[in-house]
N, C-alpha and C positions, 0 to 999 in steps of 0.2 A: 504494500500500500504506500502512497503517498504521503507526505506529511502531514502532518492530523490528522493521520487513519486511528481505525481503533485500537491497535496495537504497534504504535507507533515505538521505537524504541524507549524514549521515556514511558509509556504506557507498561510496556514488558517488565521494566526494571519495579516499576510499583507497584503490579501485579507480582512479580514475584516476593519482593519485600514483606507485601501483605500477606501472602500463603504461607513466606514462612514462618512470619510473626504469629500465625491464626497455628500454624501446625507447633508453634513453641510451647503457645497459650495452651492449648489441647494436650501434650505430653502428658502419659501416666506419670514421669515424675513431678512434671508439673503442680501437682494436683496434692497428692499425696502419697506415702512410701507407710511401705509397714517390714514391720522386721518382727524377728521371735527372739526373745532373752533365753535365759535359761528357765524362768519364772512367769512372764508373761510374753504377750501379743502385743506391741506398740504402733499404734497405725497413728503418722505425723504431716500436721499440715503448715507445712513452710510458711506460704502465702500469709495463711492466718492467723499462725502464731499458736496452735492446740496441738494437742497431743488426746488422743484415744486409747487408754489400756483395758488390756482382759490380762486380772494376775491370773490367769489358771490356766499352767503347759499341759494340761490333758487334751485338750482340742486341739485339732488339726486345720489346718488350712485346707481347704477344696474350692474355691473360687475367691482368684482376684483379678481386682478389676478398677487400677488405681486410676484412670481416668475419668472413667465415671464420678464419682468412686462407688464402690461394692466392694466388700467381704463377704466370705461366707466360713463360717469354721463349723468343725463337727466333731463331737465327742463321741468316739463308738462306743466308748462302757456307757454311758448314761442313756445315749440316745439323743440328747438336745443339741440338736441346730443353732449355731446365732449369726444372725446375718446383720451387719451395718450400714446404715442409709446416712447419705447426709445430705443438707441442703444449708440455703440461709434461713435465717430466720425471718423471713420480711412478713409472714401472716400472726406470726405471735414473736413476745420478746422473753419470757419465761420455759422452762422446765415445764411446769407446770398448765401452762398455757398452750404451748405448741402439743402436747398430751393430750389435753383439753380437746382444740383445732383436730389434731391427729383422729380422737375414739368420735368426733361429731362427724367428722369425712368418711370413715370406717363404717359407722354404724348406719348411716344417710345410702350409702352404697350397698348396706348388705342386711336389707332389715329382717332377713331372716333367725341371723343370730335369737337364742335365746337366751344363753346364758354370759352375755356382754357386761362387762364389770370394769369398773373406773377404779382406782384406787394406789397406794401407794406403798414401795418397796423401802422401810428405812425414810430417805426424802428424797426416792425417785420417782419422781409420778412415771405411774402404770395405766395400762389396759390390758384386758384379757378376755378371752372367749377359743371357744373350741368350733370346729369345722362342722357343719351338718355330713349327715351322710350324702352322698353325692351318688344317684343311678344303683341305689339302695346299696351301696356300699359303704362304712362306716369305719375310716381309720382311728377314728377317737382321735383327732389331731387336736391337740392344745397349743395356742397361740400366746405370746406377751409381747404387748410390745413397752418398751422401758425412754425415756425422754429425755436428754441432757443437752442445753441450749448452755455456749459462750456468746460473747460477743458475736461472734462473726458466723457460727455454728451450731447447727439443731442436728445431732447426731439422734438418728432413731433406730432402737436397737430390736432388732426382731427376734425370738426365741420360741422353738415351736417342736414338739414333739413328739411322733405318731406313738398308737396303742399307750394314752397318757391314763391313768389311775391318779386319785386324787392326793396322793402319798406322794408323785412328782414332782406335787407342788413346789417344793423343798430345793430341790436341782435347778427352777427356776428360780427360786430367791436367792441362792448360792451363786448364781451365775450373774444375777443382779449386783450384787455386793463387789462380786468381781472388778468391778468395770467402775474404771473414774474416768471423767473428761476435766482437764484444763487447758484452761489460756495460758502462753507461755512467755508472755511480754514482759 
């Protein structure tokens, strides 16, 4: 093309500038990085200055997804799953709130639930409820999900466990306890 085409050599060099700037921004490291101690799971966000622990080396890692971000870890002696979500906080500024937010979006989506329950681990606000059976199938899945908002981050912790008995409950509260979020400024 001609001068002042659409890809004009300056056009080229800002197009690519930009791709690679958007492909920097986007990096798995970018975002955040998790590593295993001897003792815990430390999932760390640079940008934002937090750090996510799980103290308990009994889980395993099976999906990461530091772009996103996503975890996923899984305890085979127990059975519970816990998976990590994260976003900002721009619909709630609390723990407590973004829980709140969280079990009214959950419950509004699935009003099937019967046994949906609000409430709180220690001072982590919770929710909880179990899975209906699905095409009369019935894995007894039990769900929590657990809420921990910084400044700049609403970490939502998912924990869920098929053929669950109410004696589980326990491995859910343990696994609760486990898990601190702070800012690292």
């Amino acid at each position: 093309m001609q001068n002042g085409g659409l890809m004009s050599g300056w056009g080229r060099v800002v197009l690519l500038v930009g791709a690679i700037g958007w492909l920097s921004a986007c990096a798995p490291s970018s975002f955040t990085t998790l590593r295993k101690t001897p003792n815990a799971y430390v999932i760390s966000f640079p940008k934002v200055h937090a750090t996510v622990q799980l103290a308990d080396p009994t889980y395993r890692l099976e999906i990461e997804e530091p772009g996103r971000p996503y975890y996923l870890l899984v305890n085979d002696t127990t059975g519970v799953d816990i998976s990590f979500m994260f976003d900002r906080p721009t619909e709630c500024t609390s723990s407590r709130a973004c829980r709140d937010y969280g079990a009214k979006q959950y419950q509004a989506a699935n009003p099937e639930l019967k046994d949906f329950k609000v409430g709180e681990i220690g001072d982590v606000p919770v929710y909880e409820y179990t899975s209906p059976p699905v095409s009369g199938f019935d894995l007894k899945q039990h769900h929590m999900n657990a809420h921990f908002v910084t400044d700049e981050v609403w970490v939502d912790v998912h924990l869920s466990k098929v053929s669950y008995e109410p004696k589980d409950h326990e491995l859910f509260e343990r696994a609760v306890r486990a898990i601190g979020v702070q800012q690292t400024k």
